[in-house]
BALOBA-1460 file (C-alpha; in Angstrom, 3 decimals):
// residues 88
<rec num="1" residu="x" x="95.461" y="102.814" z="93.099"/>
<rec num="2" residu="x" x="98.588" y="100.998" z="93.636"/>
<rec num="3" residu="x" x="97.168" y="97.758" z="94.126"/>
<rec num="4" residu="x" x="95.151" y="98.486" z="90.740"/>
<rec num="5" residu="x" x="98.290" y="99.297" z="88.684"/>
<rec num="6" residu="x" x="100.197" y="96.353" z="89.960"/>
<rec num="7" residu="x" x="97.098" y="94.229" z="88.506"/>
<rec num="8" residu="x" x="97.299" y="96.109" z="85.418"/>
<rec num="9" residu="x" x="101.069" y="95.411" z="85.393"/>
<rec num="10" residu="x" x="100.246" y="91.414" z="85.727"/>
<rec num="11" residu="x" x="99.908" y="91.444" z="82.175"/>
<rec num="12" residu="x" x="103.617" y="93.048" z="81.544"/>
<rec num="13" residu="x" x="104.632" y="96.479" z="81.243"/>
<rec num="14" residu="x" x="103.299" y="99.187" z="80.754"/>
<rec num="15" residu="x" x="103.669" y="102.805" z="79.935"/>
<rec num="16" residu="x" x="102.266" y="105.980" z="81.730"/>
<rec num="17" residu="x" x="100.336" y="106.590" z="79.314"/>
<rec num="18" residu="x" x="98.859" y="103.555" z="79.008"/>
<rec num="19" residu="x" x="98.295" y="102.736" z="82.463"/>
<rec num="20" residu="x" x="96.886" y="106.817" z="82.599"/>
<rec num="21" residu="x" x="94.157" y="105.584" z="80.235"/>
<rec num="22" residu="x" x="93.320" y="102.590" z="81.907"/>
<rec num="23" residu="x" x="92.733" y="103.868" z="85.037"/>
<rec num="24" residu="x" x="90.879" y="106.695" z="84.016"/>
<rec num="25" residu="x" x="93.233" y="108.929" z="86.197"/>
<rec num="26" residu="x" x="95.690" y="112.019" z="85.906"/>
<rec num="27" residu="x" x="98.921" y="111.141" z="84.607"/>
<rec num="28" residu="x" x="100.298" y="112.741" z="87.475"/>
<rec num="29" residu="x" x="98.479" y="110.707" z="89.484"/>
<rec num="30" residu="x" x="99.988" y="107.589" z="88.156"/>
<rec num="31" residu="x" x="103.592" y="108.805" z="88.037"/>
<rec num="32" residu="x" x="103.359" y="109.465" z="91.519"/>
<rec num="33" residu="x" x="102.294" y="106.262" z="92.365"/>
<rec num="34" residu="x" x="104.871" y="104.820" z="90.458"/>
<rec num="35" residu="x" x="107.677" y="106.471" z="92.175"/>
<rec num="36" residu="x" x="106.573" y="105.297" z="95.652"/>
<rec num="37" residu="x" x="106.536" y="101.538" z="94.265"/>
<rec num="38" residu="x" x="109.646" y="102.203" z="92.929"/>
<rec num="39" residu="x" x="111.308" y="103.408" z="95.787"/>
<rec num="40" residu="x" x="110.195" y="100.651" z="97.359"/>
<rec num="41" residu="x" x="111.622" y="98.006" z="94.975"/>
<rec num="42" residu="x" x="107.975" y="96.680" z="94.033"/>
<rec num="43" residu="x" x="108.180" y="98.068" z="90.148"/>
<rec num="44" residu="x" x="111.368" y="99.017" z="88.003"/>
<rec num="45" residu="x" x="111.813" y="101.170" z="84.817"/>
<rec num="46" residu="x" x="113.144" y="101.195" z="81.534"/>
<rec num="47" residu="x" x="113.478" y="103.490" z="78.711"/>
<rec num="48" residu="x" x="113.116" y="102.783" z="75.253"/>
<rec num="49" residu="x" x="113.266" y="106.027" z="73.145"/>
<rec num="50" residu="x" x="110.865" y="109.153" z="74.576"/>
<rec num="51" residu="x" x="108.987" y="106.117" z="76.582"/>
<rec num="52" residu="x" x="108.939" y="104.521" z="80.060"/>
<rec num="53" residu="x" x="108.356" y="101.244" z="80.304"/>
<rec num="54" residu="x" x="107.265" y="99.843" z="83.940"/>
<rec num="55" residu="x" x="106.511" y="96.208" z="84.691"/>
<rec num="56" residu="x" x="106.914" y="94.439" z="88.224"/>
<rec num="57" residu="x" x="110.260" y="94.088" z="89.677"/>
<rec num="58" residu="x" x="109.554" y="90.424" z="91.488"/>
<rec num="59" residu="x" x="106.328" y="88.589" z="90.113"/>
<rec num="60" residu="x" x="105.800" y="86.906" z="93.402"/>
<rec num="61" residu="x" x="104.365" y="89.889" z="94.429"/>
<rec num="62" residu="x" x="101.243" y="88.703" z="92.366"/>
<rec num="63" residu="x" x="100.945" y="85.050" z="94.612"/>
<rec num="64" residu="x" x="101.079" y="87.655" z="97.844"/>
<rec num="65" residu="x" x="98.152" y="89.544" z="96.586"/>
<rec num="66" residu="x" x="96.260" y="86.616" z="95.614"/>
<rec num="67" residu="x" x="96.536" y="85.132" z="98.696"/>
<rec num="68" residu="x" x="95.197" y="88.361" z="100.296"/>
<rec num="69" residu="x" x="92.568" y="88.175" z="97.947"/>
<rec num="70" residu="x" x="91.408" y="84.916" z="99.144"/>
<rec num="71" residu="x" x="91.605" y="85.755" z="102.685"/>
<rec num="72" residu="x" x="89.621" y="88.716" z="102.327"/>
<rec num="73" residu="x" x="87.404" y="87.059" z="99.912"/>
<rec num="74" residu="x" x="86.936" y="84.319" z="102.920"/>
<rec num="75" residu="x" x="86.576" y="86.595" z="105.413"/>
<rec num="76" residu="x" x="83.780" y="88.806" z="103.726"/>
<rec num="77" residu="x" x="81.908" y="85.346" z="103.578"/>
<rec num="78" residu="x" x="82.103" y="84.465" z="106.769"/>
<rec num="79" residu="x" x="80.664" y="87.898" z="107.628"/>
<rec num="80" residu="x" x="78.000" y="87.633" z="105.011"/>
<rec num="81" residu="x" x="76.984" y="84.351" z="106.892"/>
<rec num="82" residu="x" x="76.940" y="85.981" z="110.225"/>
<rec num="83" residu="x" x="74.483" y="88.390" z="108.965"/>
<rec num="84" residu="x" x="72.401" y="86.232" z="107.095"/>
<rec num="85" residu="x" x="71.684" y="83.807" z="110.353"/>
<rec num="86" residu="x" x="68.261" y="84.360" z="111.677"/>
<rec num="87" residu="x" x="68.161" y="86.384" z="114.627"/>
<rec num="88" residu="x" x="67.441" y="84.305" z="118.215"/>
């Protein structure tokens, strides 16, 4: 889940609420999350009236996961290769 909000959060910040609804989840949920990247310096906050806006605290964050993307995406390739040889 945290992987999937910090994709949602690629496109700026976001609300609770609106990253509640877009992962289909309990608000809780998504709080909870939230707090663990936060205490871990990977999201920040701020408040603008009753609402919480979150957004990524260091955007290279997004060139890390896309490289682990494309090393699991090359990975899963070469195992789809493996299987796909013809057996001896």
């Amino acid at each position: 889940m945290r992987l999937r909000i910090l994709e949602l959060l690629r496109t700026g910040e976001k609300t609770v609420g609106e990253l509640q609804r877009l992962l289909m989840v309990e608000a809780s949920s998504v709080s909870q999350q939230l707090a663990v990247m936060r205490a871990h310096h990977l999201v920040e906050s701020r408040k603008q009236g009753t609402n919480v806006f979150y957004s990524v605290k260091d955007p290279l964050i997004f060139d890390l996961m896309d490289t682990a993307r494309t090393i699991f995406e090359n990975q899963l390739a070469t195992w789809v290769s493996v299987l796909d040889e013809p057996e001896s």
